[in-house]
N, C-alpha and C positions, 0 to 999 in steps of 0.2 A: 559514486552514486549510491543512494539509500536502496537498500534491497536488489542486488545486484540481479538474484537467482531471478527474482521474480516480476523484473523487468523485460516488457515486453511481453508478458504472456497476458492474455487479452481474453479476459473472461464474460462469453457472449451466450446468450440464451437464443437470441433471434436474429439471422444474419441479414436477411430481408431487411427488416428495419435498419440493424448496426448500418449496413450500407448505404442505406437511403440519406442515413442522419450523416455520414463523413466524407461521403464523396461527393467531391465540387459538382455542381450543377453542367459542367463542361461535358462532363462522364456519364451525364444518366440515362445518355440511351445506351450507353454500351452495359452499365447495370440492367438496364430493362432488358435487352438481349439475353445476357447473362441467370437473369434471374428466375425466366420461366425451365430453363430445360434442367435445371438444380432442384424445384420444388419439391418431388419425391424425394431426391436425398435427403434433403431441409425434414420430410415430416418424416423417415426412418429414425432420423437423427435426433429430433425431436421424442420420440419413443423408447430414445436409445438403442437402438437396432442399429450396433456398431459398427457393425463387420459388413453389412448390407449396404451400409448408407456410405460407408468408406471406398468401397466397390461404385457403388453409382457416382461419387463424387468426385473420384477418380476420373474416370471418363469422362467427363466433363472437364477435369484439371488438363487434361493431356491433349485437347484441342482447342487450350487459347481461354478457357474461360476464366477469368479472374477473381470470382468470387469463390468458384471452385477451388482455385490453386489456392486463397487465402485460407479454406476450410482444410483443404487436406495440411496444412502448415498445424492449423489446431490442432487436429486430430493427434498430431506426434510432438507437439508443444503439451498440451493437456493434460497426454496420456487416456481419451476417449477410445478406451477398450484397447488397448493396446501398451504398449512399452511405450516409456516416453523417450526421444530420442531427438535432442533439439539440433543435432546433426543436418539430419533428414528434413526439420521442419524448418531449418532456415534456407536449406534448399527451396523450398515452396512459397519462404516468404517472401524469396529473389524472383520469383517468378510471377509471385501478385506484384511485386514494386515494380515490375519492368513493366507489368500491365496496368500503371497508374491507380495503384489502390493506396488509399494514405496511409490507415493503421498498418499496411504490409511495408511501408516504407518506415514506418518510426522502428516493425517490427527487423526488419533490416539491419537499420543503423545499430539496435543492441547484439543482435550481431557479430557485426564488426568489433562492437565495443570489448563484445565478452569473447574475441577471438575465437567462434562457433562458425563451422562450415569454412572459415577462412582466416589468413591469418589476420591476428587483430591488429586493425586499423582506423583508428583515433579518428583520421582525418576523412576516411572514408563513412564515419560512425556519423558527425558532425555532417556531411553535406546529406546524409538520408535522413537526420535529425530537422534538417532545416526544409525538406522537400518535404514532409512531412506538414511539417507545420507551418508553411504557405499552404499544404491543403487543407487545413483546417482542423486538425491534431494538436490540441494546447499542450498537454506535455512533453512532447516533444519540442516545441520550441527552452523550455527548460533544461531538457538531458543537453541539448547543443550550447545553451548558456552553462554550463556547466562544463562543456568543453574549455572553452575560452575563457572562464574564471579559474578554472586550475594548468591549462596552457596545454593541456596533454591532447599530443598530435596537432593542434594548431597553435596560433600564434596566441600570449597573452592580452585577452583584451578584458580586462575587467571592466569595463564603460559599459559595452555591446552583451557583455554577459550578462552582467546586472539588468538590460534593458529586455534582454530576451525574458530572461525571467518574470519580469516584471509585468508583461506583455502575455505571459502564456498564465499567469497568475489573474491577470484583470478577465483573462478568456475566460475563469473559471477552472482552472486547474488544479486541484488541490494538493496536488504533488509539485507543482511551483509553488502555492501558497505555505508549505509545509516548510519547503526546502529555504525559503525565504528568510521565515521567523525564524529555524534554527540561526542562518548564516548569519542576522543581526541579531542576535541573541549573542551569538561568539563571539563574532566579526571575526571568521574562518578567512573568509573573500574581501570582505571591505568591513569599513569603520563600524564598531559596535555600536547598535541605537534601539535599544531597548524597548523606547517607544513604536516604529517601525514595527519591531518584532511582536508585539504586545496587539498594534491592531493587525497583521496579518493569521496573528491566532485567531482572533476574534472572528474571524469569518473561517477558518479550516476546523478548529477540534470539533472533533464527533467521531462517534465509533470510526470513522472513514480513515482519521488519521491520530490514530493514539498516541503518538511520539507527538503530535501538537498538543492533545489533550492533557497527557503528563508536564509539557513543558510551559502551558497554560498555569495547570496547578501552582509549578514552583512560585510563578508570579505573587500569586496570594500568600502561598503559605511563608512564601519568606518576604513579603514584602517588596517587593522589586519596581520602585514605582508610583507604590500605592500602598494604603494601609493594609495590612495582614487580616485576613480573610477566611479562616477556617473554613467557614462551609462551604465556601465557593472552590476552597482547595478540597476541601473532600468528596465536593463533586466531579472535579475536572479529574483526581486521582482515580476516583473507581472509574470512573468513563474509560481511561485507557487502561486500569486494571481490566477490569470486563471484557475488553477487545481482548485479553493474553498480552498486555507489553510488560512482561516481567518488570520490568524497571522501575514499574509502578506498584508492586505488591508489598515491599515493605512499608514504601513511604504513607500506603492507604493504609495499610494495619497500624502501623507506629503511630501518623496522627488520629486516628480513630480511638486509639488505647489513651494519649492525651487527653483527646477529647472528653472519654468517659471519666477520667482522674477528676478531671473539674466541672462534670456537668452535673445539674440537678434535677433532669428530667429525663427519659427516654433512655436512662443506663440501659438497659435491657439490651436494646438496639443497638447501643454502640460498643457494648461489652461482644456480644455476637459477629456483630462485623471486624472487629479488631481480629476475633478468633479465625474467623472464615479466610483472611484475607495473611495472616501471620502461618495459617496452615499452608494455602496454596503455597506458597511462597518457599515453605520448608518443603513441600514437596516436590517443587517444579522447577525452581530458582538455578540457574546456570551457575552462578556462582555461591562456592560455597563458602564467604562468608555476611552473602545474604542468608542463607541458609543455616545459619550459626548465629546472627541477628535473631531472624522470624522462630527460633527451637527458644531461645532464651526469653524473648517474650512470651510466647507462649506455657513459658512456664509460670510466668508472671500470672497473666488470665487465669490460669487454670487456681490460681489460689482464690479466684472470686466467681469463677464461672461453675453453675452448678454438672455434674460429671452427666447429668441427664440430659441435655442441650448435647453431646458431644453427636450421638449417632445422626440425628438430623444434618446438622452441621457440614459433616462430615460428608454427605448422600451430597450437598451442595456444592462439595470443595470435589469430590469424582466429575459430579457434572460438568462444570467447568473445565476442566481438565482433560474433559473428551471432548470438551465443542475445537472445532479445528476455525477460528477467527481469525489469528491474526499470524 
């Protein structure tokens, strides 16, 4: 599964709502119960008044409350003033699921999956994946189609896997829509169809999902399809450079530096972005012979780029580099 670590951590500003919006209409008086004697912790919490709100939420967790037990799971998922400690908070996210809460149940299933609090179990991963998303948790029905398209800890069913997917993608899922176009883009799980792949981007790339966005780009920029498209790939590239997908930072500086070789207007701009984006990349790139790529163009540039553009430039490629996105 894409981003293992960061699976299942469930980043919520207002739980009230979160609640309201995913728990089946069967549950909502047991939310309404639940929801007035938490509102103090809710507004410490809200203040960030860590150590206070963690104390009030507590005592509510410890007499059956389930919104409470899905908060204090946060709290050591998060790391909200504390040590992060996903031990402890899958402890609490066993105790929202037993108390019918869905995202505590998808939050469960990863769990299992990531052998946290118990040992890992595929199969046990797959049936809190799928309780989950009968309660109306669309990614979830995905991570469980994902079970059963690579067979681990259930049986292979590539049919039903494809369907869950497909299913949790039409919910609006964007981490099924993601997972989709990569999979027919490869044809990792079943038959490569490019087209398939081509309109499931069409509705995911956005800062939301950079790895769509980049894989968007290649469609253009190499043709895949459809005629070759520079600007529509130099847009789809910065989208998921600007999110942090490294993966993206040479391809935007490299076509960028083409682009200015043959263009007749707006050099300026593209001479700069080429720089901007061939820097990041030298300075950030996991791999170093990205990083040996973006230093050799940038030697290039710099025989056309005046040396007084650098200090600017430069203030832009720090920024970046401290935003925490993606």
């Amino acid at each position: 599964m894409n981003n293992k670590k960061k699976q299942g951590r469930l980043y919520i500003g207002f739980i009230f709502i979160f609640f309201t919006m995913l728990v089946k209409p069967c549950f909502s008086s047991g939310i309404d119960d639940w929801a007035a004697p938490i509102q103090d912790a809710q507004q410490l919490l809200d203040k960030k008044q860590y150590s206070a709100s963690l104390i009030a939420f507590k005592r509510q967790a410890d007499i059956g409350n389930g919104m409470a037990q899905f908060s204090m799971a946060l709290f050591y998922d998060l790391g909200w003033g504390i040590a992060i400690n996903r031990v402890i908070a899958c402890q609490w996210f066993q105790k929202a699921a037993l108390n019918n809460i869905p995202v505590a149940m998808q939050a469960l299933g990863q769990c299992y999956y990531e052998g946290l609090k118990v040992k890992k179990d595929q199969a046990l991963a797959y049936h809190w994946f799928m309780r989950a998303f009968e309660q109306g948790v669309a990614d979830a029905g995905c991570q469980a189609g994902e079970l059963l398209l690579s067979g681990k800890g259930v049986n292979l069913d590539i049919n039903s896997g494809e369907q869950l997917c497909l299913e949790a993608a039409m919910q609006g899922s964007i981490k099924a829509q993601a997972n989709l176009a990569q999979w027919y883009f490869s044809g990792q799980y079943f038959a490569r169809d490019y087209q398939q792949a081509f309109n499931w981007l069409q509705q995911v790339s956005s800062d939301k999902s950079p790895s769509s966005a980049f894989l968007l780009a290649q469609f253009y920029d190499q043709g895949i399809g459809m005629n070759v498209d520079q600007n529509k790939a130099l847009h789809w590239y910065e989208v998921a450079a600007s999110a942090q997908y490294h993966q993206a930072y040479i391809p935007t500086a490299l076509l960028y530096w083409q682009v200015f070789s043959t263009a007749k207007q707006h050099k300026d701009v593209l001479l700069a972005k080429s720089y901007l984006w061939a820097k990041v990349s030298a300075s950030s790139a996991p791999l170093s012979k990205d990083r040996k790529v973006a230093e050799q163009l940038l030697t290039q540039i710099m025989q056309y780029m005046p040396v007084t553009w650098q200090d600017e430039l430069n203030k832009k490629v720090l920024l970046h580099l401290s935003e925490n996105k993606y």
